[in-house]
Gaussian input, Z-matrix of N, CA and C with variables (Angstrom, degrees):
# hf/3-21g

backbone

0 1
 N
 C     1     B1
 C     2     B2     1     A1
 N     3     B3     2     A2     1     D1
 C     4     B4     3     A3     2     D2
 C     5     B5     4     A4     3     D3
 N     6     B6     5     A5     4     D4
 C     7     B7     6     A6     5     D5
 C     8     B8     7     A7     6     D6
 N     9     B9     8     A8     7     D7
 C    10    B10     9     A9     8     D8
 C    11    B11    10    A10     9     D9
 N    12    B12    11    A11    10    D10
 C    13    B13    12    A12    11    D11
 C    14    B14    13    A13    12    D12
 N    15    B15    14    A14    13    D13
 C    16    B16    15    A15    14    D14
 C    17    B17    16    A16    15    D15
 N    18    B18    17    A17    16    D16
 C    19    B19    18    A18    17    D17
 C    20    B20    19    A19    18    D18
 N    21    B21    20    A20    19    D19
 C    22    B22    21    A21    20    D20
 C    23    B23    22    A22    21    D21
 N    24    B24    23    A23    22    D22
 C    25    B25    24    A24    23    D23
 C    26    B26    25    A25    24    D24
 N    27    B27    26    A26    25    D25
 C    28    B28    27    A27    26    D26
 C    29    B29    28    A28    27    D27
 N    30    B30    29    A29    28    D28
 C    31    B31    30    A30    29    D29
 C    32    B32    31    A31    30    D30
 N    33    B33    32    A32    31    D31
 C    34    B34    33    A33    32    D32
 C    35    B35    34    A34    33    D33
 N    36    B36    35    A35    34    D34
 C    37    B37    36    A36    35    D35
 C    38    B38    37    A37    36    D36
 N    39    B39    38    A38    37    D37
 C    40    B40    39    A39    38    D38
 C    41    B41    40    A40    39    D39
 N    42    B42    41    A41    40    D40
 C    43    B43    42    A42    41    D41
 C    44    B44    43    A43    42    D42
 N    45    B45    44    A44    43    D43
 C    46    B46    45    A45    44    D44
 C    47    B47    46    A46    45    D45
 N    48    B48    47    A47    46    D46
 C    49    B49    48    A48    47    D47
 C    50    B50    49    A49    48    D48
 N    51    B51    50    A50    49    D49
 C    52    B52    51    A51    50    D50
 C    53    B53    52    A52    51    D51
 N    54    B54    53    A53    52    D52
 C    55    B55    54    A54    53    D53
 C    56    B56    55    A55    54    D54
 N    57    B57    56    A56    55    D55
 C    58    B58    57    A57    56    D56
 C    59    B59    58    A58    57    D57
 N    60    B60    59    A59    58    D58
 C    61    B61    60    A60    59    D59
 C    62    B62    61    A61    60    D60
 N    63    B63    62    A62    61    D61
 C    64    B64    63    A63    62    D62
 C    65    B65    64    A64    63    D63
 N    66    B66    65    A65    64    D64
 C    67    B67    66    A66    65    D65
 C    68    B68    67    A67    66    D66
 N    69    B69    68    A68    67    D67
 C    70    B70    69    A69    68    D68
 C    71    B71    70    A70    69    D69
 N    72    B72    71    A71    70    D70
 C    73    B73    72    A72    71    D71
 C    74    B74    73    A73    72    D72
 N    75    B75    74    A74    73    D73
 C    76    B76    75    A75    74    D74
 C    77    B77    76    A76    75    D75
 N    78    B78    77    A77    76    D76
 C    79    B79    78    A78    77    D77
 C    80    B80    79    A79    78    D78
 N    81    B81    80    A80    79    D79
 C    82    B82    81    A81    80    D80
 C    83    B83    82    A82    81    D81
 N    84    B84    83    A83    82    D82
 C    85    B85    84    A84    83    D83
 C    86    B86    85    A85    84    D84
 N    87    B87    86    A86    85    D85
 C    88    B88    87    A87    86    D86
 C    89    B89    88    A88    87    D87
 N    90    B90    89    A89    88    D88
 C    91    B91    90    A90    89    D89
 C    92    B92    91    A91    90    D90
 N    93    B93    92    A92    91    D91
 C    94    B94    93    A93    92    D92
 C    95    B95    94    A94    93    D93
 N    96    B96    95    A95    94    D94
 C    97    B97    96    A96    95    D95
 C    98    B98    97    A97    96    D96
 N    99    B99    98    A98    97    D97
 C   100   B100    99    A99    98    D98
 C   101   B101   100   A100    99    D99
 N   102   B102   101   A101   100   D100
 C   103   B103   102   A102   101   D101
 C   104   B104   103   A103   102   D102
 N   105   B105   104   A104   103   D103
 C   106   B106   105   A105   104   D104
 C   107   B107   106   A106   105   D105
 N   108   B108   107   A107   106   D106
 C   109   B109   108   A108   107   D107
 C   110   B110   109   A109   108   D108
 N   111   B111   110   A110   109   D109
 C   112   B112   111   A111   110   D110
 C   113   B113   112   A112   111   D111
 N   114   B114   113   A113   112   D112
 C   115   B115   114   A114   113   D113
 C   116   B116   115   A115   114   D114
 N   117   B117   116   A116   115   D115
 C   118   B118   117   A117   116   D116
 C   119   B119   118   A118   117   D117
 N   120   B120   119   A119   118   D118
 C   121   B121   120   A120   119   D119
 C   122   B122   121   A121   120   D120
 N   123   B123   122   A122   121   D121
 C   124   B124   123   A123   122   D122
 C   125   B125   124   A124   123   D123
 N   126   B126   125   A125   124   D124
 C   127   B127   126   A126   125   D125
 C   128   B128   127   A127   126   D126
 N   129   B129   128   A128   127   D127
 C   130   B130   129   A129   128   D128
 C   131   B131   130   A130   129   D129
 N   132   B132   131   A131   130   D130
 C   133   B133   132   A132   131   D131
 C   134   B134   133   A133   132   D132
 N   135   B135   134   A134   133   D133
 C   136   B136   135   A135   134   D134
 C   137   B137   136   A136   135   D135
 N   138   B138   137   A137   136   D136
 C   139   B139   138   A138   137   D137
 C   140   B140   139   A139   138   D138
 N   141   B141   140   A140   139   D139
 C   142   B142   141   A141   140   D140
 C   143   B143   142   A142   141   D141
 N   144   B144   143   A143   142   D142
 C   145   B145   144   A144   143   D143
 C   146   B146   145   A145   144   D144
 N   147   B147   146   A146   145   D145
 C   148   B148   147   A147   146   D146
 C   149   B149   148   A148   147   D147
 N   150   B150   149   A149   148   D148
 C   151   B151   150   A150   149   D149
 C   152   B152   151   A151   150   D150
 N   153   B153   152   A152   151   D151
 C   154   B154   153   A153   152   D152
 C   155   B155   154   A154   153   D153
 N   156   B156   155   A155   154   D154
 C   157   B157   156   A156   155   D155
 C   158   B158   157   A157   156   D156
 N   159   B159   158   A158   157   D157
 C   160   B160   159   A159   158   D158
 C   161   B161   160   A160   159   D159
 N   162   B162   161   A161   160   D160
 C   163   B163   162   A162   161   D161
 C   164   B164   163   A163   162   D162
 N   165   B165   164   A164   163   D163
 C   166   B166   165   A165   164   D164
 C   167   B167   166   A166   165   D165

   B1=1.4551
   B2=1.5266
   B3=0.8792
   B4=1.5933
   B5=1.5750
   B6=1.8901
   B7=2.2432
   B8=0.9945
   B9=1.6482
   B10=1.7369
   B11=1.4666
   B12=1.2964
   B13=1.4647
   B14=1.7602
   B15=1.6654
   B16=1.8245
   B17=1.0523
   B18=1.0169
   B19=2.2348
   B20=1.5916
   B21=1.6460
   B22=1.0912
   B23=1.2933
   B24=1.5960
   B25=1.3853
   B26=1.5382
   B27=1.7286
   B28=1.5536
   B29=1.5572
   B30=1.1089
   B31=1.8910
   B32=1.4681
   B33=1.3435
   B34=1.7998
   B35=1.0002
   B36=1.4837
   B37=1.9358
   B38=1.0757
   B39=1.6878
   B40=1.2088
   B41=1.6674
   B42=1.3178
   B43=1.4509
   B44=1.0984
   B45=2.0889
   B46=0.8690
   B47=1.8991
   B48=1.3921
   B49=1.1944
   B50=1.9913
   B51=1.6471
   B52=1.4009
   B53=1.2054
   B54=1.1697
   B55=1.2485
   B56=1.6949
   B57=1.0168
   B58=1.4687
   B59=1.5230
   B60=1.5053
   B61=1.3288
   B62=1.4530
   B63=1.5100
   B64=1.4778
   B65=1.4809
   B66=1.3568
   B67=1.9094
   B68=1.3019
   B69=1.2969
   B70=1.5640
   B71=1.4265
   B72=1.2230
   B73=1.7223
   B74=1.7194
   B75=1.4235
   B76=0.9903
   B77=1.4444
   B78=1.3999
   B79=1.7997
   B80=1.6163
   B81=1.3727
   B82=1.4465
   B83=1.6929
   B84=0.9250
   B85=1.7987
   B86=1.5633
   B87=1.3259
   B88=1.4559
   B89=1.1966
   B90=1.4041
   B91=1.8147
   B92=1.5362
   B93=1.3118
   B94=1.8929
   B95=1.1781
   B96=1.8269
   B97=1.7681
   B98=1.4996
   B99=1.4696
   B100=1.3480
   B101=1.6864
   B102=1.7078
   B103=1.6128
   B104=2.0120
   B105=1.4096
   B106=1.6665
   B107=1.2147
   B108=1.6546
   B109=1.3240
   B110=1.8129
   B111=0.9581
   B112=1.7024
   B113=1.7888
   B114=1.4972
   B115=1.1368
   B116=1.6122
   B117=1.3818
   B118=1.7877
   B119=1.0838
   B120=1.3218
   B121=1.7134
   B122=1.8305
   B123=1.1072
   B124=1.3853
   B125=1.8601
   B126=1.1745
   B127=0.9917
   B128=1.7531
   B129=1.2897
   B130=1.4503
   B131=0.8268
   B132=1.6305
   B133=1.2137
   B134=1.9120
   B135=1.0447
   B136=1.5219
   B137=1.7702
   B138=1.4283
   B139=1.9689
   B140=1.6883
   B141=1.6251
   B142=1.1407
   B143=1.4714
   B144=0.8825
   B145=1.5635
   B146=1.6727
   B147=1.5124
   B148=1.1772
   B149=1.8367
   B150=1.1353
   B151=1.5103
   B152=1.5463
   B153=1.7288
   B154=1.6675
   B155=1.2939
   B156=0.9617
   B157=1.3411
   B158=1.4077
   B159=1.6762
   B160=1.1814
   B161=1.4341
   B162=1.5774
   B163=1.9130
   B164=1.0635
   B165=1.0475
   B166=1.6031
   B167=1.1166
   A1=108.65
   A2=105.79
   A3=113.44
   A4=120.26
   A5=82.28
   A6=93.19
   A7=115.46
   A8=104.83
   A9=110.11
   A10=100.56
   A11=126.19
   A12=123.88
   A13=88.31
   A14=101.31
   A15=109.03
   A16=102.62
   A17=94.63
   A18=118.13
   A19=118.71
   A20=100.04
   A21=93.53
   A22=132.18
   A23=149.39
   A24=131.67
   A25=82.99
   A26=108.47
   A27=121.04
   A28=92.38
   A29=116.51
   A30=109.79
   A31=124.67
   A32=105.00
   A33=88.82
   A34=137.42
   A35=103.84
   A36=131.12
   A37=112.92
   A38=108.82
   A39=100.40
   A40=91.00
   A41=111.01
   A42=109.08
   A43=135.78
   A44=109.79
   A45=128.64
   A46=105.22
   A47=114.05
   A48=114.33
   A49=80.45
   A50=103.34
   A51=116.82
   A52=126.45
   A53=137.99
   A54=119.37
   A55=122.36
   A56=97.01
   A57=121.69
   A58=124.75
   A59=120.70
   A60=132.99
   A61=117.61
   A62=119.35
   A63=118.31
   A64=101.34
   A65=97.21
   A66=103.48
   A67=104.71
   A68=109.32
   A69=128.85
   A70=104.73
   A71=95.83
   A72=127.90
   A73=112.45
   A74=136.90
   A75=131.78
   A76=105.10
   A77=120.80
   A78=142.01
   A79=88.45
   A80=116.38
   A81=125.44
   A82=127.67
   A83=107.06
   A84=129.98
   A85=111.80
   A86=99.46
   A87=111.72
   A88=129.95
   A89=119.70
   A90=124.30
   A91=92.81
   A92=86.50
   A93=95.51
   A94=130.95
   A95=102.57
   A96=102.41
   A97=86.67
   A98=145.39
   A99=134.22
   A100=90.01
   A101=107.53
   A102=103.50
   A103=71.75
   A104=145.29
   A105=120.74
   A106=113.30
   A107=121.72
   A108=91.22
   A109=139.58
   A110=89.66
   A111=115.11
   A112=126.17
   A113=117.45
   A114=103.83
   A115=135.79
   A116=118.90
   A117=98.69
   A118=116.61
   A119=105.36
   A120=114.51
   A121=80.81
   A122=112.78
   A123=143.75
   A124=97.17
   A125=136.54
   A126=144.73
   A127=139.48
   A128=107.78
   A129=124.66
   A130=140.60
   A131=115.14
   A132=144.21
   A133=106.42
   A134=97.36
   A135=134.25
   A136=104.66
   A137=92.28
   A138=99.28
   A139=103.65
   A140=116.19
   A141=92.96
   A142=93.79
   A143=156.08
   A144=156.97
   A145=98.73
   A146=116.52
   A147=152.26
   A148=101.99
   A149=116.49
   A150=129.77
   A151=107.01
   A152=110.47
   A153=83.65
   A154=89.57
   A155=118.87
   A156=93.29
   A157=119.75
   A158=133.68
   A159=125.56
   A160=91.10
   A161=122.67
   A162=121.45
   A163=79.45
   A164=154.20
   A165=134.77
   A166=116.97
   D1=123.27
   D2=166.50
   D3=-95.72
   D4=143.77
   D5=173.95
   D6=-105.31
   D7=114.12
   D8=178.89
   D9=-93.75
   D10=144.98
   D11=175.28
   D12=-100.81
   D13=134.15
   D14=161.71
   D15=-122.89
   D16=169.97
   D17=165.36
   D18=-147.13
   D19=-0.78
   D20=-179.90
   D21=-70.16
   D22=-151.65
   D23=177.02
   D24=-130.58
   D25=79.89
   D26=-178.87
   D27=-100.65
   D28=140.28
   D29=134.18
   D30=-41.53
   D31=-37.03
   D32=174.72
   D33=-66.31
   D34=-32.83
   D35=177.10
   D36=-59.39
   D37=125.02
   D38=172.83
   D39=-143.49
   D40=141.39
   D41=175.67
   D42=63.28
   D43=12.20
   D44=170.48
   D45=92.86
   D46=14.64
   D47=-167.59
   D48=-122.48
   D49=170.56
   D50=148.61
   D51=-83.48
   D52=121.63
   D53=172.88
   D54=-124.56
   D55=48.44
   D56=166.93
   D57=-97.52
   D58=103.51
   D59=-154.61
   D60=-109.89
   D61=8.15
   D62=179.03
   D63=-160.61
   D64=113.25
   D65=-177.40
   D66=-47.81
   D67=153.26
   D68=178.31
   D69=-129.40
   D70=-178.32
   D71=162.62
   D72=-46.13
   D73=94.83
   D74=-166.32
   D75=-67.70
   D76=142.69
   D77=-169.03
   D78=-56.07
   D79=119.22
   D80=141.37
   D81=-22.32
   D82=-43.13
   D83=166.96
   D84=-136.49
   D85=74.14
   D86=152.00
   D87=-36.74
   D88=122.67
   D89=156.25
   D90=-41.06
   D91=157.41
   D92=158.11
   D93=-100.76
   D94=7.47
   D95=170.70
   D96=-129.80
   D97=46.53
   D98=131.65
   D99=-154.63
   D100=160.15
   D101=179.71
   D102=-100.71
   D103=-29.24
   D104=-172.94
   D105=-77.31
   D106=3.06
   D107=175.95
   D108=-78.51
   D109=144.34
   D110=-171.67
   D111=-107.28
   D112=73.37
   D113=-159.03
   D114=-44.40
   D115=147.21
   D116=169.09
   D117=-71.13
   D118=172.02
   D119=-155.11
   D120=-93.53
   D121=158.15
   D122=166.33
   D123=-57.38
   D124=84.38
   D125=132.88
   D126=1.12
   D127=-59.59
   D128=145.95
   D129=-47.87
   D130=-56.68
   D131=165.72
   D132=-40.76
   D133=-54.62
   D134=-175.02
   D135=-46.19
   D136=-58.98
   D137=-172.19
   D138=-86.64
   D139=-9.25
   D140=175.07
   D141=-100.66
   D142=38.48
   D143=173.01
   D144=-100.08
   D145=-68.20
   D146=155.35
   D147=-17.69
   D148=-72.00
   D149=169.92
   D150=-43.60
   D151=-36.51
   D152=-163.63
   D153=-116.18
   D154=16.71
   D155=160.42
   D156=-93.12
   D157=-19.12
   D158=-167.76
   D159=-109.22
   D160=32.84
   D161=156.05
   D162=-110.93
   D163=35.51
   D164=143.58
   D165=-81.27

């Protein structure tokens, strides 16, 4: 197993580590310091989605 140190705002990163364990499909528009990165989803965005949907 290998230690990648990140910082990016990947989905894989967690804790400042990579944690992505089986090569994939390299990103169509690559970062320029990983070709997997995959941004995280907007979070916020996320719980207020989450919120309206169960005031329905």
């Amino acid at each position: 197993m290998m230690n990648i140190n990140c910082s990016l705002n990947c989905f894989f990163q967690n804790d400042g580590k990579c944690t992505l364990t089986h090569t994939r499909t390299a990103s169509s528009t690559p970062h320029p310091e990983c070709v997997y990165f995959m941004e995280k989803p907007d979070t916020s965005s996320l719980a207020a989605q989450h919120k309206n949907i169960h005031q329905q």
